[in-house]
N, C-alpha and C positions, 0 to 999 in steps of 0.2 A: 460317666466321667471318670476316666482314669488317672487322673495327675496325681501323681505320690502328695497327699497330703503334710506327712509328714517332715518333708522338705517344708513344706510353708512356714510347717511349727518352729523348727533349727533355725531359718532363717529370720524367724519373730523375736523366737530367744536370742539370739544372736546382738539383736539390737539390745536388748536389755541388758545382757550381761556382754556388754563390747569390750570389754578386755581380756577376755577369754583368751584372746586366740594373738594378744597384742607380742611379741617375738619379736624384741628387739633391742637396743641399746637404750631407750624407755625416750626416747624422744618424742614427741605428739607427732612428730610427721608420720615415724616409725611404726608408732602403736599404730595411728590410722590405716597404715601401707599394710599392716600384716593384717587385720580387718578384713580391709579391702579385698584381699590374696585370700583368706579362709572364705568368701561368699563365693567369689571367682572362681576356686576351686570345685565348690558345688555346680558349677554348672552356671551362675547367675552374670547377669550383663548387670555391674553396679555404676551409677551416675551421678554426683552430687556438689556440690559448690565448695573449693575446700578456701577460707583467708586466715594464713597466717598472719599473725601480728606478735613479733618477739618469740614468747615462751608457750604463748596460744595459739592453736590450732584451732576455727571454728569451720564443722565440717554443717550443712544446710541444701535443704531442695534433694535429701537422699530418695534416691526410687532405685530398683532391684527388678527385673525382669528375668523370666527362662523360659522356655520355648520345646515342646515336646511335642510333636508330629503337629495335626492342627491346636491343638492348644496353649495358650502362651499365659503364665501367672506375672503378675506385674505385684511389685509392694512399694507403696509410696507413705511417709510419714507428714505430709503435709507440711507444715510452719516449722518443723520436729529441729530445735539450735544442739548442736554436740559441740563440749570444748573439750579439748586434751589438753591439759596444763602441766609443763615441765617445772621441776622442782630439783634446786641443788642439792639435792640427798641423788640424782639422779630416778628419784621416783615418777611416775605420770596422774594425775586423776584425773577422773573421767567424768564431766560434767554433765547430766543430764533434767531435765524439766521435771519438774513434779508428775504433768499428764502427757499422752503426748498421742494421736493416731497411730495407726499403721489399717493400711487400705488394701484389699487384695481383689484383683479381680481374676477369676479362673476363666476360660472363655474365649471365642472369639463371634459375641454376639448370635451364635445359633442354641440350639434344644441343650439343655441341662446347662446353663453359665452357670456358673455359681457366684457369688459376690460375698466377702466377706470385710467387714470391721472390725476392727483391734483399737480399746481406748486401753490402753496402760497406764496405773498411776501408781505413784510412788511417796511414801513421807517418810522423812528422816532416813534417806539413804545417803551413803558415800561408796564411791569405790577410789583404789589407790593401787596399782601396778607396780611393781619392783621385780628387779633381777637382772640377769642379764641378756643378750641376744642370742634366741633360739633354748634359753631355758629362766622360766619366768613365773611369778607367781601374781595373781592379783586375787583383793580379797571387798569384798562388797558386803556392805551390813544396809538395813533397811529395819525402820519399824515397822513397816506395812507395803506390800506388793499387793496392786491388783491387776485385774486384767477384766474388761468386759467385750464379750465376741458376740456379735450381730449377723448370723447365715442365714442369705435368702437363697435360694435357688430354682433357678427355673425352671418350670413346663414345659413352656413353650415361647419361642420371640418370634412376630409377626407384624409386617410391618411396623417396625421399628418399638413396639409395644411387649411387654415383658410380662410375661404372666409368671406370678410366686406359685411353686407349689407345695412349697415348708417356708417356714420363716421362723429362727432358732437364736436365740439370746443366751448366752451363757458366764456365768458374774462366776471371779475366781479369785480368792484371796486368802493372800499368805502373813503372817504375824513373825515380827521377830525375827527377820530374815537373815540368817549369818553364813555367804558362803566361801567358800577359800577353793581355787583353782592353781593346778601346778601343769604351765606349758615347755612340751618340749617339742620343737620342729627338729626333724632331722629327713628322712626318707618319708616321714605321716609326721602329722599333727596329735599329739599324742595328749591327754588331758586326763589330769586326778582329780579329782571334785571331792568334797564335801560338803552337805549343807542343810542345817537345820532351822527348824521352823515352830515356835509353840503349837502352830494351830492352821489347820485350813476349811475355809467354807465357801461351798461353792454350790451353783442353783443351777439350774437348765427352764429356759421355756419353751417349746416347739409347739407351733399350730399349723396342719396338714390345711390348705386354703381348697384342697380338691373336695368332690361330695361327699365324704364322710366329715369332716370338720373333726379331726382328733385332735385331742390339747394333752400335752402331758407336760407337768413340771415335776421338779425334783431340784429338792433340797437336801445337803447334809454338811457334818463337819466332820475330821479329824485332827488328835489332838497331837503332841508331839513327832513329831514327824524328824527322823534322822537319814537322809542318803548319800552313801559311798558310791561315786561311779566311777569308771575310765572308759574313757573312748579315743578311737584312732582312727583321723578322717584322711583322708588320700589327698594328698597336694597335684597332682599330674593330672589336671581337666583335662588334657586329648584322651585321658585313656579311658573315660565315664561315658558311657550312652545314654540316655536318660530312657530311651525304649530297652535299657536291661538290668537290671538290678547286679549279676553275677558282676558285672564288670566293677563296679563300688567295690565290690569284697574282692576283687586283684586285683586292686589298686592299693588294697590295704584296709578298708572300715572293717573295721571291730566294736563290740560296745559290752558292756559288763554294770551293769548297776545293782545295787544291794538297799534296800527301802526299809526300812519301821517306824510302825506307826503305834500310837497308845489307843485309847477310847476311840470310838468313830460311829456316825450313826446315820442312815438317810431315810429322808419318805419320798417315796415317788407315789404322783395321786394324776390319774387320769381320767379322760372322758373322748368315746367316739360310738359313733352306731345306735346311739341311746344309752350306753350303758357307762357304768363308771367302776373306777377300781382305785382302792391307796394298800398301798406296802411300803410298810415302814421295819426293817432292820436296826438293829446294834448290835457292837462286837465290841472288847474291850482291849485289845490288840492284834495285832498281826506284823508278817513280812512278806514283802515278796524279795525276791531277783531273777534277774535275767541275764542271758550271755549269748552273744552271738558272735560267730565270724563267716568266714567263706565253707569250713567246712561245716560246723554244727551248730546249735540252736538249742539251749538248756532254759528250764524257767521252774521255779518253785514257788509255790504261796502258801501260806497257813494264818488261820484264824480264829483267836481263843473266843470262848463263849458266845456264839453267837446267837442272837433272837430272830425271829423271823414274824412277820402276822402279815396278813393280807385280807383285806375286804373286798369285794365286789359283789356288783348287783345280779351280777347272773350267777355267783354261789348262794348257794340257802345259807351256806353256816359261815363263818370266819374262820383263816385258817390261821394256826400255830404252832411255830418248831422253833426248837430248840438244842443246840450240842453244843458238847465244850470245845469241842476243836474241828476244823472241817482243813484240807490239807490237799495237793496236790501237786503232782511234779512231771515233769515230760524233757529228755533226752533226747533226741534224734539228729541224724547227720542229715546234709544239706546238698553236698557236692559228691557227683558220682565219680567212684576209686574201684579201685582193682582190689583192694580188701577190707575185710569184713572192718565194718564200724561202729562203737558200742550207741546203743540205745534204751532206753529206759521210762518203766513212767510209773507213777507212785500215785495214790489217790489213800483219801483216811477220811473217816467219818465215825467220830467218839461221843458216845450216849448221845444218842439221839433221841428226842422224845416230839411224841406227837399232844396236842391240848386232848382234855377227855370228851370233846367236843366233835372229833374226826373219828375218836376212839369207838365212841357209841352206837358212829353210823357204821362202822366197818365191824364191833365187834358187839351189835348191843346188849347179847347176853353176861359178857366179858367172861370167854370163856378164857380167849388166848391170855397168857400174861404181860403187863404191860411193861417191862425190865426198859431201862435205854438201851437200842440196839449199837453194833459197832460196825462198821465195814472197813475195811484194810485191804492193799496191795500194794507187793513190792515185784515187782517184774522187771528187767534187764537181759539183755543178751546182744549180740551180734547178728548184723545186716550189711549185704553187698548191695548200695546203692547204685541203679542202672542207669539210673536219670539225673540228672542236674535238675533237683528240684525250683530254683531261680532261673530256668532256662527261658526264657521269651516264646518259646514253643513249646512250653511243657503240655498245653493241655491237648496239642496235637500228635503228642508223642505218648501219651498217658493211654491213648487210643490204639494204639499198635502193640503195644507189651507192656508188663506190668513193671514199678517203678524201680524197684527193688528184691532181690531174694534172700530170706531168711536163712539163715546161719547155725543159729545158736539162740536158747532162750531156759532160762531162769526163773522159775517162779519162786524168790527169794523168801517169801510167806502172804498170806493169804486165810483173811478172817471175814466170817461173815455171824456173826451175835443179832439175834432178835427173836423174839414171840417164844423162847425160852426154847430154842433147839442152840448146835453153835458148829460150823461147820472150819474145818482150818486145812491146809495146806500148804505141803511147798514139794519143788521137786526141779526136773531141768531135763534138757535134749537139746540134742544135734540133727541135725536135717542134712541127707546128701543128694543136694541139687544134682548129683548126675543118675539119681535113679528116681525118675517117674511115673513107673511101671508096678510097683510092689502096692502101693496107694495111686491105684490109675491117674492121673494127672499133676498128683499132688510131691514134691517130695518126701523121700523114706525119712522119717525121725526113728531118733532110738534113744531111750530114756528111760527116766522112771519119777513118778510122785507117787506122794503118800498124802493120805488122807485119813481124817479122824470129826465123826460124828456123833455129838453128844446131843438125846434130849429129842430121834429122831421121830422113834415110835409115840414118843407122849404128842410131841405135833401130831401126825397124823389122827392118834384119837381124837386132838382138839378139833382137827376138820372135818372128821365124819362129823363130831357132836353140833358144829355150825352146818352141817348141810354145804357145805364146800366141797367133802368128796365122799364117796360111795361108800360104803363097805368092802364092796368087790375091789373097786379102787385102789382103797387101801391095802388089800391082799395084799394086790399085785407087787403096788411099792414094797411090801416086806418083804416080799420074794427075792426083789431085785438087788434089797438093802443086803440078804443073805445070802446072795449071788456071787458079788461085790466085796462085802465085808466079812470081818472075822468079829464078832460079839465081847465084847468086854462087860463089865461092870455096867452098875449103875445106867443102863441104856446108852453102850458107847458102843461104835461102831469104829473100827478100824480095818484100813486098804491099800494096799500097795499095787497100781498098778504100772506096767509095763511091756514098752515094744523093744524087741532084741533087736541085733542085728539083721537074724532071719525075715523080719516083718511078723514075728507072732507077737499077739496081745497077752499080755498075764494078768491073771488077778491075782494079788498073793501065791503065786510061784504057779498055779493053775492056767493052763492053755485055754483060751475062751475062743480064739480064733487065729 
């Protein structure tokens, strides 16, 4: 089942936060008509009963359809009453039910339908719109937002009969809900968002109905939650495919969000095949964000303190980890250019500790020592994108030449801390894609890192002393460490290696090849 998902989600949010997109002189008709014009824009066929009466707009019988090669999503809110109420401040509010459906059917009655429910509720909400046409603010407070989602999907339909073969509940709820949106229409629909939330808890239940019978739930919460976003959706529905993604991003969609969170915790506990398993997590903060548009695609996340444990019946022992921060990040371009485009990606991992429990089995003597390890990378450089990675035929094209050619790269730094050795680096090169002859296939780089090893020799006595490595073994590695490096202090090893222009390798100013 292909249908972009995530279209479903826009267009659920949509209903909830209906004033989003309202761009206009704050009339009920008006709000409703820009409404109307942001689904329309995605793509969607919208249908519904509009009766004004005065200063009231009640819109009723809403259903939303879209249609993408044979499959077609349909969303209907059942009984679901919306008012738009005009007010001589020239403001609007936006009246909505405490609970309300929304129905989705993916499908058209053959293998994989999907079906989904949507119960939204709401207490102690308001929303109120103000501003003027084509720049407009609306701001919605709630003391409680939920959401409960009901996914069956099929196996198989035969004769008229539907076999499930997941069947997936997922309860979502938000506390203290304050968000404020700032719209501008001009060429895109253009939206600044903010919106925070005490708390959120949310559960999953999924049961596989095929012969293994797996059950997994999961539960958790997060505590303070703050996010900034923008996004820019494309007004011009002739120029959207829904068989191609690239086309949305020349039309204009962009999106940028930035999230934090405080305390957060989940267990997830499962069972299938006989066996069973629970892991249960906490952290006490983090962030992520994200950015995309037509050409690139950026995303960071990090996460202080976090716990980890996991049970299962098919481990003998229980496991347990621990670090104060775990971190990562990824850069890269999207759209194929004629030059080089920066890309990047970061990964971190601070005191890590394993329970003495994994310790015993891995080290029962306890020769290694147990310090918390670290892992670090900073890498960046430049790439000639050759492909349009959103192209609707990428994977057919991915088969003929590769997607991209390397440029330029950066190892900006580079740590590796544990079992009391500690390995660092940084360094950079250039690659000339027109010579694939000096490195047969490969392009010629020419650069230089450096490199610094502390703590190397004491490791390897600790592996002979576990029966990990040979004697002989260890020779060798010393040879190679004195090949390589230049001997410092205290068992430090330092190394400079490098390829010139000529295509020769150096070690510390030494020809190796």
């Amino acid at each position: 089942m292909t249908f972009p998902i995530a279209r479903i989600a826009g267009a659920s949010a949509a209903l909830m936060l209906l004033a989003q997109s309202a761009a206009a002189d704050l009339t009920p008709t008006d709000v409703w008509a820009d409404f109307r014009a942001q689904m329309e824009g995605q793509g969607y066929t919208v249908a519904a009963t509009e009766d004004l009466s005065g200063d009231v707009l009640t819109i009723s019988n809403l259903k939303m359809s879209v249609t993408q090669g044979r499959e077609t999503v349909t969303l209907s809110t059942g009984d679901l009453s919306l008012t738009f109420m005009g007010h001589d401040d020239g403001s609007v509010t936006v009246g909505m039910p405490d609970s309300f459906p929304i129905t989705t059917q993916v499908g058209d009655s053959t293998d994989d339908d999907v079906n989904v429910v949507m119960d939204i509720t709401q207490s102690g909400h308001a929303m109120t719109v103000t501003g003027n046409p084509g720049d407009m603010t609306y701001d919605y407070t709630a003391d409680a937002v939920g959401m409960e989602v009901g996914l069956q999907q099929a196996a198989e339909v035969s004769g008229g009969e539907r076999t499930v073969a997941t069947d997936t509940t997922v309860l979502i709820g938000l506390d203290d809900v304050v968000l404020k949106s700032a719209v501008k229409v001009d060429t895109v629909r253009s939206v600044q968002q903010q919106m925070t939330a005490s708390g959120m808890r949310y559960t999953l239940d999924t049961t596989a109905t095929a012969e293994d019978q797996a059950h997994v739930t999961v539960e958790g919460a997060v505590a303070e939650m703050v996010a900034d976003s923008n996004y820019d959706l494309p007004l011009d529905k002739a120029a959207l495919d829904p068989e191609d993604s690239r086309s949305y991003f020349n039309a204009g969609l962009a999106l940028g969000s930035t999230v934090t969170f405080g305390e957060n915790g989940m267990t997830v506990e499962g069972a299938a095949d006989g066996g069973t398993f629970a892991l249960h997590t906490f952290a006490t903060g983090g962030t992520y964000s994200i950015s995309m548009d037509g050409d690139a695609i950026s995303f960071d996340t990090g996460t202080e303190d976090v716990k980890l444990s996991l049970n299962a019946s098919q481990l003998p022992f229980p496991v347990e980890l621990t670090t104060d921060s775990l971190s990562a990040g990824l850069t890269m371009p999207l759209g194929a250019t004629k030059e080089p485009q920066d890309f990047g990606l970061k990964l971190g991992l601070t005191d890590f500790t394993m329970s003495d429990t994994i310790w015993s089995i891995l080290d029962p003597g306890s020769v290694l020592p147990r310090d918390p390890a670290t892992l670090s990378l900073d890498l960046t450089g430049k790439a000639t994108l050759l492909t349009d990675l959103m192209a609707p035929d990428l994977a057919e094209t991915l088969d003929e030449e590769p997607p991209a050619q390397l440029d330029s790269v950066s190892l900006n730094s580079f740590l590796i801390k544990a079992i009391g050795a500690q390995l660092k680096g940084n360094g950079s090169a250039t690659f000339d894609n027109t010579d694939t002859t000096t490195f047969e296939g490969y392009p010629r780089p020419t650069g230089k890192m450096s490199l610094e090893l502390k703590g190397g020799n004491a490791l390897l006595d600790s592996l002979v002393k576990m029966g990990l490595v040979t004697s002989e073994q260890s020779m060798a590695a010393r040879m190679m460490m004195g090949l390589f490096g230049v001997p410092g202090g205290d068992d430090t090893l330092t190394s400079t290696l490098e390829i010139n222009r000529l295509g020769e390798i150096l070690a510390n100013g030494q020809r190796i090849q």
